[in-house]
NUTIDREN-148539 format. One line per 3 residues: number of its first residue (from 1); their letters; for each residue x, y, z of N, C-alpha, C. Coordinates in nm, 3 decimals, always signed. Example, Ala and Ser with C-alpha at 12.3 -4.5 7.8 and 13.67 -1.06 7.14 Angstrom:
! NUTIDREN-148539
1> as> +1.319 -0.569 +0.780 +1.230 -0.450 +0.780 +1.320 -0.330 +0.780 | +1.285 -0.225 +0.708 +1.367 -0.106 +0.714 +1.290 +0.003 +0.787
END
This chain:
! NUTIDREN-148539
1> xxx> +14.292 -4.572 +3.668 +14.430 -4.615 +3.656 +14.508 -4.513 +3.572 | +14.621 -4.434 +3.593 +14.688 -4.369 +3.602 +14.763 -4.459 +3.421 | +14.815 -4.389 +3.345 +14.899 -4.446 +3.207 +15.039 -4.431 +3.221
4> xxx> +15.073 -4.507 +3.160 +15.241 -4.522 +3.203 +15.315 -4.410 +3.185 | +15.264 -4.316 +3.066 +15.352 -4.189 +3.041 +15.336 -4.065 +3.133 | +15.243 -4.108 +3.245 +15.215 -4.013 +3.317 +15.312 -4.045 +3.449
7> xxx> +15.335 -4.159 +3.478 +15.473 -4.198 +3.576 +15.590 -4.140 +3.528 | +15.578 -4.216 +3.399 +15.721 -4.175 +3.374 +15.776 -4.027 +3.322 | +15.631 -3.952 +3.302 +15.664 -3.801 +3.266 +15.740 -3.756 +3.424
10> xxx> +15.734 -3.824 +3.548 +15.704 -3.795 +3.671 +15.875 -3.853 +3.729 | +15.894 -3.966 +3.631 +16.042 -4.028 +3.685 +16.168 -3.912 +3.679 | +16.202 -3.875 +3.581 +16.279 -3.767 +3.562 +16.306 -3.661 +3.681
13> xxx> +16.174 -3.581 +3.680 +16.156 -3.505 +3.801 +16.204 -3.560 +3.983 | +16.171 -3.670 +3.989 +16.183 -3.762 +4.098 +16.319 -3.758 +4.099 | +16.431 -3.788 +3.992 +16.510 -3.818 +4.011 +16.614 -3.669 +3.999
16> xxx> +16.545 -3.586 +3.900 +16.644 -3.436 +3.970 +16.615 -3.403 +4.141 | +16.518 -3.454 +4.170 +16.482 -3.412 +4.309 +16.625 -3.466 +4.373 | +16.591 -3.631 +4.401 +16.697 -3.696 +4.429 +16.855 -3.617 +4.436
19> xxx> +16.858 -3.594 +4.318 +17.038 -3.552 +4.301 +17.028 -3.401 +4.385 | +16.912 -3.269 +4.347 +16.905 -3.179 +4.430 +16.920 -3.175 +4.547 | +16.858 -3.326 +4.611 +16.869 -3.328 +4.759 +17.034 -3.401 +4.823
22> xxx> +17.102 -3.434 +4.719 +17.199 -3.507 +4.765 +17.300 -3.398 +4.769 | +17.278 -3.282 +4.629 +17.378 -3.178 +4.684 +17.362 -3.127 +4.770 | +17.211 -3.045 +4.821 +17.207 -3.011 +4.942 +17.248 -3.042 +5.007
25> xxx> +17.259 -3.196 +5.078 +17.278 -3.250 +5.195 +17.479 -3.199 +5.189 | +17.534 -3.263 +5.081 +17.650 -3.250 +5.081 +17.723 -3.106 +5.102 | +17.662 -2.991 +5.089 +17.683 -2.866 +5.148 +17.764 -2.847 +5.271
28> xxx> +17.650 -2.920 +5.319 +17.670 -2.891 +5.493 +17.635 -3.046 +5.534 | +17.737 -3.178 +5.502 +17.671 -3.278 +5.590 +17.727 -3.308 +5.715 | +17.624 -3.386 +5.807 +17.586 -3.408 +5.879 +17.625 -3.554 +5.943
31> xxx> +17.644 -3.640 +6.025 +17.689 -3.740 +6.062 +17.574 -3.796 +6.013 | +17.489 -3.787 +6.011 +17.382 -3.901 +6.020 +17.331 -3.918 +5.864 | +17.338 -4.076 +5.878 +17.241 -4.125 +5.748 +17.116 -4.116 +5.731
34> xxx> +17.044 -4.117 +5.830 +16.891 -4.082 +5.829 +16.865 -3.935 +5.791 | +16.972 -3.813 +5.870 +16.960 -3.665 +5.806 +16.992 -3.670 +5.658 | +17.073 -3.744 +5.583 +17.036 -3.720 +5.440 +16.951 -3.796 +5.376
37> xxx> +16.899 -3.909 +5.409 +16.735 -3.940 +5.373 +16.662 -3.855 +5.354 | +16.642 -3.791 +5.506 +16.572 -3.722 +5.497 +16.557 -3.580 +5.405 | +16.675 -3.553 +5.405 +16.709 -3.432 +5.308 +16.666 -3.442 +5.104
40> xxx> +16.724 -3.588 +5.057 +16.719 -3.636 +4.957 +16.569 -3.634 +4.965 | +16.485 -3.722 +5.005 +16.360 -3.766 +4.989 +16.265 -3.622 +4.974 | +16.286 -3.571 +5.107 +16.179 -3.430 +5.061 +16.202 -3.289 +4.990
43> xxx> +16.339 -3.331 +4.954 +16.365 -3.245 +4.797 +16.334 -3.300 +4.700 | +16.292 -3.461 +4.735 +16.244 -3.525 +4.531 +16.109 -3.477 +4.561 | +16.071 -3.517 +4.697 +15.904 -3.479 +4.711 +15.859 -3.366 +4.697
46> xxx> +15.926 -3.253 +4.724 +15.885 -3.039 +4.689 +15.912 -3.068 +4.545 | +16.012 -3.133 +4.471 +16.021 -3.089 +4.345 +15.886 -3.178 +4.285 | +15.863 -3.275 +4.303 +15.723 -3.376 +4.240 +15.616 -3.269 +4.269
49> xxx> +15.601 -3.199 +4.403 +15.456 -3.171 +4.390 +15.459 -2.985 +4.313 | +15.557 -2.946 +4.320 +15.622 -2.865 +4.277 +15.567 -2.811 +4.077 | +15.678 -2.960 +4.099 +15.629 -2.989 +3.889 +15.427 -3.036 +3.860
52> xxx> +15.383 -3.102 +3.982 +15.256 -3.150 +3.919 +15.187 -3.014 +3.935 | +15.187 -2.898 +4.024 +15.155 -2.731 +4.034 +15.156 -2.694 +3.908 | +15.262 -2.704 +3.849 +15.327 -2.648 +3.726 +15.238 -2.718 +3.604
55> xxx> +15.216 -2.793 +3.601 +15.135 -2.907 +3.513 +14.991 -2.805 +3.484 | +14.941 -2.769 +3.600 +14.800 -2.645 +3.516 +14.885 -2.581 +3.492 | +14.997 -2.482 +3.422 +15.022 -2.371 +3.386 +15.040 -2.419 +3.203
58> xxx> +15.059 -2.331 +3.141 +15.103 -2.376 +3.002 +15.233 -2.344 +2.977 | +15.330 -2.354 +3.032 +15.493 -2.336 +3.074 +15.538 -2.473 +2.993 | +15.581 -2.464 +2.870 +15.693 -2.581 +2.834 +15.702 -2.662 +2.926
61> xxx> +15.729 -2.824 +2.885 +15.804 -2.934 +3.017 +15.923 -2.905 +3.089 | +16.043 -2.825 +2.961 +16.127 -2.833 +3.063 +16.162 -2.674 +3.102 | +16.043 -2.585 +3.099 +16.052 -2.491 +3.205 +15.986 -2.536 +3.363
64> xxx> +15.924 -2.607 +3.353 +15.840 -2.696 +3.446 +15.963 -2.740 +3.542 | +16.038 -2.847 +3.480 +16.112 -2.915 +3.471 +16.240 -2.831 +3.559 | +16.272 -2.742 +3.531 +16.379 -2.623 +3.563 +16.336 -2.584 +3.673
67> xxx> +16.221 -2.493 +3.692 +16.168 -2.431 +3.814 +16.108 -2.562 +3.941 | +16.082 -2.647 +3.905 +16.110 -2.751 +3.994 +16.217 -2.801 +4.068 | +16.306 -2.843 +3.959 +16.473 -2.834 +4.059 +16.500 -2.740 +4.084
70> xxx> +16.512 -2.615 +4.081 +16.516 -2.489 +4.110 +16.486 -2.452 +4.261 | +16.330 -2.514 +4.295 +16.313 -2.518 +4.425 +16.315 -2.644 +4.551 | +16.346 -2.752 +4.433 +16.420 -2.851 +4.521 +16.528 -2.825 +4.590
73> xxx> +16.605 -2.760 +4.505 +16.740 -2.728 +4.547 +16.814 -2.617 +4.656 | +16.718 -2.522 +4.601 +16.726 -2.400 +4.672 +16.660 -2.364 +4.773 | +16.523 -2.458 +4.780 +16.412 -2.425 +4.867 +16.333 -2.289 +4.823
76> xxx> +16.210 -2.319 +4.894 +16.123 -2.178 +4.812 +16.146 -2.069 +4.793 | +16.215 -1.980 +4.956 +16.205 -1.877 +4.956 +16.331 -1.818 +4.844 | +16.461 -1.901 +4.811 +16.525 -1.839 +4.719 +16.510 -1.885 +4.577
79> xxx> +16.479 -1.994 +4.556 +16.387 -2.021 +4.426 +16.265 -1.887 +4.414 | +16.221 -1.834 +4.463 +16.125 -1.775 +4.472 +16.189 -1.600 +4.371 | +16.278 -1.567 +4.495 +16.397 -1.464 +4.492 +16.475 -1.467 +4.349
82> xxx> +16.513 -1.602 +4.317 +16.659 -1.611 +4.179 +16.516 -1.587 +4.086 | +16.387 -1.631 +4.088 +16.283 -1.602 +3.984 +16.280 -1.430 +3.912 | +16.253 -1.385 +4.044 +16.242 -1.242 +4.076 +16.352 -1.208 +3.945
85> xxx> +16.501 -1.242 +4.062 +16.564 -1.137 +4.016 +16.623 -1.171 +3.816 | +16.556 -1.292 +3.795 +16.596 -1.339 +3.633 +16.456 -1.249 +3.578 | +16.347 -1.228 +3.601 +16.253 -1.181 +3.534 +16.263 -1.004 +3.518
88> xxx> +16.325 -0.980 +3.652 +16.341 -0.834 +3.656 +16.469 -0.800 +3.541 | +16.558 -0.858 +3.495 +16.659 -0.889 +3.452 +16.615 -0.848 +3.269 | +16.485 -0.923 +3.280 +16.428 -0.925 +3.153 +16.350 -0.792 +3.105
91> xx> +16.306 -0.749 +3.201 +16.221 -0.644 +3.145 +16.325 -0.510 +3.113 | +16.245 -0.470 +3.008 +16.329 -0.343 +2.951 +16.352 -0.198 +3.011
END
């Protein structure tokens, strides 16, 4: 059985997903209510499995936390890309 602080470390995330997927959808929407279900739901779901990935790394919560909505939002391949180009950014 799973402990409550481990849901609720999990609620937060769920729910940036949520809002990530609602801007998405609102971008470019669509007539249909089922297309932003669908949109909302499997941006909370990439960002959940996203953040539990992140969970083996030793990355702060809310860098975790960040790079999760990050690719909720953006989807991988430019979540992937804005990583890139903030790290390249950093080096001297």
């Amino acid at each position: 059985m799973l402990h409550f602080q481990e849901y609720a470390e999990l609620l937060p995330i769920a729910l940036i997903g949520l809002l990530a997927g609602g801007l998405n959808y609102f971008e470019a929407p669509q007539a249909s209510l089922r297309r932003a279900l669908v949109v909302v739901i499997t941006s909370s779901f990439i960002c959940l499995c996203v953040f539990t990935m992140l969970s083996a790394t030793a990355l702060p919560y809310m860098a975790k936390v960040g790079l999760s909505a990050s690719v909720g939002y953006f989807g991988v391949d430019k979540a992937i890309e804005l990583i890139k180009n903030i790290l390249s950014l950093k080096k001297p």
